[in-house]
N, CA, C and O atoms as CSV, one atom per row, in Angstrom:
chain,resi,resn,atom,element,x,y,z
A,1,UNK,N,N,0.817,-1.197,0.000
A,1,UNK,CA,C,0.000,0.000,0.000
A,1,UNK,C,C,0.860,1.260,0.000
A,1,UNK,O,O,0.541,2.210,-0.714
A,2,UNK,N,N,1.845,1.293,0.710
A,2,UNK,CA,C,2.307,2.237,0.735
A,2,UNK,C,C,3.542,2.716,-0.869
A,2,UNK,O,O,4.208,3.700,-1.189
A,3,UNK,N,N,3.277,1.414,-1.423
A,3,UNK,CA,C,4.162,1.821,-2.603
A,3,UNK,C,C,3.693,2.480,-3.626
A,3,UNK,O,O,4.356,2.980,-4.535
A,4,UNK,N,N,1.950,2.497,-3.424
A,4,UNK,CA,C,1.180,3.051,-4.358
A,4,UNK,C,C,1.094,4.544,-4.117
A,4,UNK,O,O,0.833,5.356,-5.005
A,5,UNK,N,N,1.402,4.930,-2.492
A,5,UNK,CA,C,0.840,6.096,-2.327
A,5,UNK,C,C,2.739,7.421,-2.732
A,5,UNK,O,O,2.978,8.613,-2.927
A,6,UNK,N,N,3.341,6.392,-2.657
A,6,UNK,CA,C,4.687,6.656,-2.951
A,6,UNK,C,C,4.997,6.855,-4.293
A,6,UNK,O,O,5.916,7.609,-4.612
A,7,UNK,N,N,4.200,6.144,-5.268
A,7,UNK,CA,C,4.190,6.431,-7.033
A,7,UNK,C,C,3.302,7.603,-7.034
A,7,UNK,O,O,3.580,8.458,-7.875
A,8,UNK,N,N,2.088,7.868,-6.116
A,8,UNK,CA,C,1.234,8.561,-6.631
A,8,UNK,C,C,1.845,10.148,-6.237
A,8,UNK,O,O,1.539,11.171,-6.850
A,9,UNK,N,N,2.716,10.078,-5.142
A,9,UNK,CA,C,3.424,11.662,-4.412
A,9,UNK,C,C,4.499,11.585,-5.227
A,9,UNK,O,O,5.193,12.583,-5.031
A,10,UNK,N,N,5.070,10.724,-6.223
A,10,UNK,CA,C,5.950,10.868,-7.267
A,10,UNK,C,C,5.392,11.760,-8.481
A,10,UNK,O,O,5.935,12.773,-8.922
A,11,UNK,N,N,3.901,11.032,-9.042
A,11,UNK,CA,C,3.588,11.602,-10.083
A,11,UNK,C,C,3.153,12.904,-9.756
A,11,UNK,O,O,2.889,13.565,-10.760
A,12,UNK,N,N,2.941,13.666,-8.360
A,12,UNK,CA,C,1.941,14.677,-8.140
A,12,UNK,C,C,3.187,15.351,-7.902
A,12,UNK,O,O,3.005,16.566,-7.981
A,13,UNK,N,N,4.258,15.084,-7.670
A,13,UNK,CA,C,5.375,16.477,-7.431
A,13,UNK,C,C,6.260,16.392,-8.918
A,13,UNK,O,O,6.786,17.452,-9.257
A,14,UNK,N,N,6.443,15.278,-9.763
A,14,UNK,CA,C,6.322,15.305,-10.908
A,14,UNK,C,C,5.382,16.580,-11.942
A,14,UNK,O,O,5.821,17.360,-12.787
A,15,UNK,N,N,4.550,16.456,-11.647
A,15,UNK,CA,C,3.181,17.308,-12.301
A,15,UNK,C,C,3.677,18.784,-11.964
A,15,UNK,O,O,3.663,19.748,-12.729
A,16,UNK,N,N,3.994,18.753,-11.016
A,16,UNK,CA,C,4.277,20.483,-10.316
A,16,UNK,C,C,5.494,20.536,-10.382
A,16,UNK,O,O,5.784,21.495,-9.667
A,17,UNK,N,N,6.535,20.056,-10.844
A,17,UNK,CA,C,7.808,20.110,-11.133
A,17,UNK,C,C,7.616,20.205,-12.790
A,17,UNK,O,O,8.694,20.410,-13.347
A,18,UNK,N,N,6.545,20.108,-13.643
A,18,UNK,CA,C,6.445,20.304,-15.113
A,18,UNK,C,C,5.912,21.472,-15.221
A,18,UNK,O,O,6.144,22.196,-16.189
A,19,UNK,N,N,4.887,21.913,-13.943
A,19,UNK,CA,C,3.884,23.670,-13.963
A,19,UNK,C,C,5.395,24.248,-13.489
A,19,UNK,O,O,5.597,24.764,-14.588
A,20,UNK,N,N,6.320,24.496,-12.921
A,20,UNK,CA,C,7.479,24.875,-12.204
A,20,UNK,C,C,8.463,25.534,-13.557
A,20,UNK,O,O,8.985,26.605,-13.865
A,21,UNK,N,N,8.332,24.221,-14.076
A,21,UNK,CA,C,8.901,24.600,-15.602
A,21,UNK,C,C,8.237,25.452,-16.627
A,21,UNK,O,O,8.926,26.251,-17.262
A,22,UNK,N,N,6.948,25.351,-16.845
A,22,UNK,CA,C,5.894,26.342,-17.623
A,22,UNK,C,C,6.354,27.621,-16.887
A,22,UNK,O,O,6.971,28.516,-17.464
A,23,UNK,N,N,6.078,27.649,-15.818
A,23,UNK,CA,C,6.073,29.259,-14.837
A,23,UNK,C,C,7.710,29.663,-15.213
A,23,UNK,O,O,7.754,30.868,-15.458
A,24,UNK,N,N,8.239,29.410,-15.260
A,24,UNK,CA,C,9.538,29.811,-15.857
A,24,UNK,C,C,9.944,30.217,-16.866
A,24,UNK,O,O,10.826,31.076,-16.879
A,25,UNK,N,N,9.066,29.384,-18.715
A,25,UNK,CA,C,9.345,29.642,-19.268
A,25,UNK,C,C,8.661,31.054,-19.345
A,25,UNK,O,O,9.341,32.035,-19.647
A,26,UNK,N,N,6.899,31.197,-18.990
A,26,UNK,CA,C,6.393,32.067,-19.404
A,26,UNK,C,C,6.101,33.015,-18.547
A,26,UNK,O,O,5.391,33.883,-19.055
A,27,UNK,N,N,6.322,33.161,-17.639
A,27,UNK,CA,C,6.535,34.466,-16.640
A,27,UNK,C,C,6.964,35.723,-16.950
A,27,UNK,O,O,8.039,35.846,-17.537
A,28,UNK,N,N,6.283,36.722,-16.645
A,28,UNK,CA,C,6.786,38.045,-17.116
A,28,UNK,C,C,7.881,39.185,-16.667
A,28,UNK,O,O,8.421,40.154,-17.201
A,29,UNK,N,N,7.909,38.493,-15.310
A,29,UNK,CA,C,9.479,39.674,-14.647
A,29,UNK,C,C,10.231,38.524,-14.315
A,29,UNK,O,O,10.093,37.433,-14.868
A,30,UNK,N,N,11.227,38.842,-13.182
A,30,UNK,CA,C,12.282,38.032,-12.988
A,30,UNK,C,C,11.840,37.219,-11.598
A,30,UNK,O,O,12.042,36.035,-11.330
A,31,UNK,N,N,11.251,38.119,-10.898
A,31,UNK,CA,C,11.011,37.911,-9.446
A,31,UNK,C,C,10.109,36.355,-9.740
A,31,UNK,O,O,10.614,35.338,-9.266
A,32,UNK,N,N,8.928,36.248,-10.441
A,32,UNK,CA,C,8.431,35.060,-10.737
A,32,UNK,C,C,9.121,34.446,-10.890
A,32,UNK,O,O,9.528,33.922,-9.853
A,33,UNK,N,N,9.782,34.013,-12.129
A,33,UNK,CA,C,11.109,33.409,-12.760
A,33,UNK,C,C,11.996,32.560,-11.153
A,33,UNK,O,O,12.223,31.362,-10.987
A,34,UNK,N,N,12.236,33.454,-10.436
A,34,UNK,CA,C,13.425,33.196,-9.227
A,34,UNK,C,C,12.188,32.103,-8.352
A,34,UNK,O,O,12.158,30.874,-8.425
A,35,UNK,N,N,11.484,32.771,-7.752
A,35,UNK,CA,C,10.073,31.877,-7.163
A,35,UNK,C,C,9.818,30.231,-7.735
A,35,UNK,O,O,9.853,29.070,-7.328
A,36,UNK,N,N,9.587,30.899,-8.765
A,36,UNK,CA,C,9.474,29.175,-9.663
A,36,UNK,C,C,10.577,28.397,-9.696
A,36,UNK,O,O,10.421,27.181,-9.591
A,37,UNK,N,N,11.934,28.962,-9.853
A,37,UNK,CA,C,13.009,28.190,-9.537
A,37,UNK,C,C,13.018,27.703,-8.618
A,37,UNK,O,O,12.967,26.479,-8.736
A,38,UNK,N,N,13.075,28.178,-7.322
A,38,UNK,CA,C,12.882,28.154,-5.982
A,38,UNK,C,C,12.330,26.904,-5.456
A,38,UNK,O,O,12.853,25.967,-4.853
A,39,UNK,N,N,10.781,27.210,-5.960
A,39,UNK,CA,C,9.694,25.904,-5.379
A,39,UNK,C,C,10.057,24.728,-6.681
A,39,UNK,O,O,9.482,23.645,-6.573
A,40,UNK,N,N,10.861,24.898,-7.724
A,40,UNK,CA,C,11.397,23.888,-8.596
A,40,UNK,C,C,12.166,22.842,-7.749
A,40,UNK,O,O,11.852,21.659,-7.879
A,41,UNK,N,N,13.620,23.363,-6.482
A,41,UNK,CA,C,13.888,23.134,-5.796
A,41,UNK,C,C,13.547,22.420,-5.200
A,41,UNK,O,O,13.809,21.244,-4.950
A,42,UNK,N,N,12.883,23.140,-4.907
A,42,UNK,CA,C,12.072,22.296,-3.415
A,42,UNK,C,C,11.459,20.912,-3.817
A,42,UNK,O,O,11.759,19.860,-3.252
A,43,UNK,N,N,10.469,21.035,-4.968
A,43,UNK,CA,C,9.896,19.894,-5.517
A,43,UNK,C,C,11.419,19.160,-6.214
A,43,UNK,O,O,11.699,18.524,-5.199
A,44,UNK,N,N,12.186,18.925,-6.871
A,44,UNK,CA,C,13.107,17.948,-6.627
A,44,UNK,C,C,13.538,17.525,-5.486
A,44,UNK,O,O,13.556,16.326,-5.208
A,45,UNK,N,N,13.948,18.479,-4.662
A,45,UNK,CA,C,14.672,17.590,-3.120
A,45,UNK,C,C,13.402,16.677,-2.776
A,45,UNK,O,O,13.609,15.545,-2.338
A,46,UNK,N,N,12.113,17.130,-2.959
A,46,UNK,CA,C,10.739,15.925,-2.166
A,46,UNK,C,C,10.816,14.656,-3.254
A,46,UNK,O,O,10.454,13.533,-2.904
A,47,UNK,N,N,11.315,14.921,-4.593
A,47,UNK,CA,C,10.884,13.793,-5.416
A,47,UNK,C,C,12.607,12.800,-5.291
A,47,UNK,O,O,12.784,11.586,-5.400
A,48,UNK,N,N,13.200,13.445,-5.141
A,48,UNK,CA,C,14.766,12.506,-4.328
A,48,UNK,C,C,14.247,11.577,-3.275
A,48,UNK,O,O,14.355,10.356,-3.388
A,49,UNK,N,N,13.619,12.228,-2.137
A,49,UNK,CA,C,13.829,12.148,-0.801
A,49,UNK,C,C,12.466,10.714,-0.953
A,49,UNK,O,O,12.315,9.811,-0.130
A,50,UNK,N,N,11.677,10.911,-2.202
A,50,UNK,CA,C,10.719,9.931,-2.624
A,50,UNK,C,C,11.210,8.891,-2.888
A,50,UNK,O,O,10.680,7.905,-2.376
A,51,UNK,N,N,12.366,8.688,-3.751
A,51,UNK,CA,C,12.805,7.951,-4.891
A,51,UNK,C,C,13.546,6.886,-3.907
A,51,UNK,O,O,13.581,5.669,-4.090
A,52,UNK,N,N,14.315,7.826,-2.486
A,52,UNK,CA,C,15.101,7.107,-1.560
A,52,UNK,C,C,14.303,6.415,-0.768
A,52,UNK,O,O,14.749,5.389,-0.254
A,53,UNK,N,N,13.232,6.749,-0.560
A,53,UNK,CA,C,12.287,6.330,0.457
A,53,UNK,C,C,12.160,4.515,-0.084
A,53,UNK,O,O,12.425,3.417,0.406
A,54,UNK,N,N,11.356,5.278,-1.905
A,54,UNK,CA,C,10.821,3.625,-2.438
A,54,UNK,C,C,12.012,2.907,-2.914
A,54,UNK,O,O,11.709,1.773,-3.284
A,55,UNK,N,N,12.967,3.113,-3.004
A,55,UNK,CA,C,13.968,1.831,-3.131
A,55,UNK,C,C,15.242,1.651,-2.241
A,55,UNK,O,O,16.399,1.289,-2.454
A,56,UNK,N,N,14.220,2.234,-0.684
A,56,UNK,CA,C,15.061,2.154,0.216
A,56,UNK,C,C,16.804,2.031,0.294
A,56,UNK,O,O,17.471,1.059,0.647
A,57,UNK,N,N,17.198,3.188,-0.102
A,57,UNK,CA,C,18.788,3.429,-0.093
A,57,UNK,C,C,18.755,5.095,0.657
A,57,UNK,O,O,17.782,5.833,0.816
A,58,UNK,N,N,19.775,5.252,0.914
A,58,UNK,CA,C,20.775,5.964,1.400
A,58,UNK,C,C,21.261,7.319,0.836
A,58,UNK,O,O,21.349,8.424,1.371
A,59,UNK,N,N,21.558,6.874,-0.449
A,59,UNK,CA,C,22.236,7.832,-0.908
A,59,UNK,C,C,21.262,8.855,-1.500
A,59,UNK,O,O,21.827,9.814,-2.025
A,60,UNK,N,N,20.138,8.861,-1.527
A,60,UNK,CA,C,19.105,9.795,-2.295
A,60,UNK,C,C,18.623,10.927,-1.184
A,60,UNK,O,O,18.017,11.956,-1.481
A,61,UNK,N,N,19.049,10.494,0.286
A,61,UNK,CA,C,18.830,11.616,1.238
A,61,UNK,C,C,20.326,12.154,0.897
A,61,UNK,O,O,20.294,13.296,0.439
A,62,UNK,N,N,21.489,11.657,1.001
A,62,UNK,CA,C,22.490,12.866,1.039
A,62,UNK,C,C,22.740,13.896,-0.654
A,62,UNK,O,O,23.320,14.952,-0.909
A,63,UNK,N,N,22.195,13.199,-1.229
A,63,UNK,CA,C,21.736,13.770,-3.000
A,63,UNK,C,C,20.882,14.972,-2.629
A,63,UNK,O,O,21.046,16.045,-3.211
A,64,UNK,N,N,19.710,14.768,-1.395
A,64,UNK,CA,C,19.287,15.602,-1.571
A,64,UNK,C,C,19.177,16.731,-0.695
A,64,UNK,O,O,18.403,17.668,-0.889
A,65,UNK,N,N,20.103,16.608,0.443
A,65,UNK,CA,C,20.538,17.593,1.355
A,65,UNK,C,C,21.496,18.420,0.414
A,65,UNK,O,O,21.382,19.615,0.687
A,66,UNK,N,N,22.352,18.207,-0.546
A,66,UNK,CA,C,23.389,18.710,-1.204
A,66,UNK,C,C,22.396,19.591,-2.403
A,66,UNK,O,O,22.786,20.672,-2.845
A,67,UNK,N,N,21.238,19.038,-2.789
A,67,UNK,CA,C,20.681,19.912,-3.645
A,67,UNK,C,C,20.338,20.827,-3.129
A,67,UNK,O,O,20.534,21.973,-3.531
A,68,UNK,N,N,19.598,20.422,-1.865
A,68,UNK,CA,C,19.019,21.497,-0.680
A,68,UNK,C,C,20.134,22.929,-0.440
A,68,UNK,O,O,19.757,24.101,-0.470
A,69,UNK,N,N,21.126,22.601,-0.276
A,69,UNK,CA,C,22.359,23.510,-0.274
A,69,UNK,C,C,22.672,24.171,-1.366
A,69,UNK,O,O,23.525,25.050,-1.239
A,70,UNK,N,N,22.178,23.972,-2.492
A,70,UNK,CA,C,22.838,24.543,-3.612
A,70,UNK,C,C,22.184,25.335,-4.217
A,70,UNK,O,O,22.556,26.219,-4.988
A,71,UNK,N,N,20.497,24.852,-3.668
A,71,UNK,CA,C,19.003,25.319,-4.400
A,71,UNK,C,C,18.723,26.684,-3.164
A,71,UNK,O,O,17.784,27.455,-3.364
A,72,UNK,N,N,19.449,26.825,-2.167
A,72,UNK,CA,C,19.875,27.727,-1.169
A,72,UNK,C,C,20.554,28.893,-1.871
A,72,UNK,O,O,20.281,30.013,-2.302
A,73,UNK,N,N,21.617,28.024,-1.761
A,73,UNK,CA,C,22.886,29.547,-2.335
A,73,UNK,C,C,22.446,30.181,-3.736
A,73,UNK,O,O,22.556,31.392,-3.928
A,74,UNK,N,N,21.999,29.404,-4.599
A,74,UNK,CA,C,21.567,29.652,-6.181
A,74,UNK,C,C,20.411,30.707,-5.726
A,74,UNK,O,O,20.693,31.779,-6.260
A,75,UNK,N,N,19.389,30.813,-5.060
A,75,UNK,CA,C,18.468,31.320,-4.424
A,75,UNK,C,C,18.943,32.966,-4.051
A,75,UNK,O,O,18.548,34.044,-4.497
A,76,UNK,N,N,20.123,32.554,-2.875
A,76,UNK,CA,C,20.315,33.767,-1.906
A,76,UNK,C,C,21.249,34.347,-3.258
A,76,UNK,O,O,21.386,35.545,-3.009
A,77,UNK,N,N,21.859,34.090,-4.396
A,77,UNK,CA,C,23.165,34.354,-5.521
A,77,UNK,C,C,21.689,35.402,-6.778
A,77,UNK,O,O,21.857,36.510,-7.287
A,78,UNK,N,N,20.291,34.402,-6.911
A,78,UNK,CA,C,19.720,35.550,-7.737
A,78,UNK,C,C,19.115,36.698,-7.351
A,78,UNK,O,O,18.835,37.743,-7.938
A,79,UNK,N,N,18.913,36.135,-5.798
A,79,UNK,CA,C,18.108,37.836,-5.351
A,79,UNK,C,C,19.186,38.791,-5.036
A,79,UNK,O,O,18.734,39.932,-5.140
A,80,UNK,N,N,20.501,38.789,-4.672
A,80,UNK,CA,C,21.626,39.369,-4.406
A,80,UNK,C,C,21.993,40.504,-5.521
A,80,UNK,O,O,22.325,41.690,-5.521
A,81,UNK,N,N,21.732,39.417,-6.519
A,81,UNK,CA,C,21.947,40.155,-8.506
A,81,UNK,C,C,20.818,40.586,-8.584
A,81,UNK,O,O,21.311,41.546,-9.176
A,82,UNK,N,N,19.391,40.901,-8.559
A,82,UNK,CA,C,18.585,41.947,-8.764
A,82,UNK,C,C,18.864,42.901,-7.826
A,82,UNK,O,O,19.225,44.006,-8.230
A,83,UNK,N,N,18.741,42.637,-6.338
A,83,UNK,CA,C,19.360,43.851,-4.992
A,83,UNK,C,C,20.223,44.479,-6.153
A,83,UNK,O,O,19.535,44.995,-7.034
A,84,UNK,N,N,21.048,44.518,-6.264
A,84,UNK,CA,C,22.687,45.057,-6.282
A,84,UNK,C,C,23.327,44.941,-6.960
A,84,UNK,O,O,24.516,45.242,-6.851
A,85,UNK,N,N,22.598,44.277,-8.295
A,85,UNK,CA,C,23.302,44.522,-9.817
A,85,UNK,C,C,24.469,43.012,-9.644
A,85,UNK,O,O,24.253,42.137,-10.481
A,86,UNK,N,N,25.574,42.740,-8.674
A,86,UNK,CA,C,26.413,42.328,-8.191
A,86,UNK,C,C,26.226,41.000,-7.367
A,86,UNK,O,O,25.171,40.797,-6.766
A,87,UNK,N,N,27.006,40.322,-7.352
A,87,UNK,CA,C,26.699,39.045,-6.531
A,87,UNK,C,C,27.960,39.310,-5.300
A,87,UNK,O,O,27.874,39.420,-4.077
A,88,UNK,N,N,29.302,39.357,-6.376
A,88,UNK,CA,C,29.944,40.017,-5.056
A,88,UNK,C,C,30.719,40.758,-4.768
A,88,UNK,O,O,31.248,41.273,-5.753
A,89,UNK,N,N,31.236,41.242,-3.437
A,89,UNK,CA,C,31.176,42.347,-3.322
A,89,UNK,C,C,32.394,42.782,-3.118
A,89,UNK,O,O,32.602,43.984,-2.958
């Protein structure tokens, strides 16, 4: 039972990881654009943290603490460059 409900929170952060991608291409300022990246993020680290769950391994939580970190800095690196023209300083 629970493997079904594990395909089905695959296909549903799947689905919103494809609207994630639409909102990106067709968005009209940047600030959207960064947002949608953002919760893009987020919905990969949940569909990792899925993938590790259903074929019980290991390595798909530290895959996705490291995305978590990167989908961070990439984050705090585009709002920095609208602030301030500059990333650094």
């Amino acid at each position: 039972m629970i493997t079904y409900a594990l395909i089905f929170a695959l296909i549903c952060f799947g689905l919103a990881l494809m609207m994630n991608l639409w909102r990106i291409t067709r968005a009209s300022n940047i600030v959207d654009r960064i947002l949608a990246l953002d919760t893009m993020v987020i919905n990969a680290i949940a569909i990792l943290t899925l993938i590790g769950i259903l074929g019980n391994t290991r390595i798909y939580f530290e895959a996705s603490m490291l995305f978590a970190m990167v989908g961070f800095v990439s984050t705090v690196a585009y709002c920095r460059f609208i602030l301030r023209g500059d990333i650094i300083e």
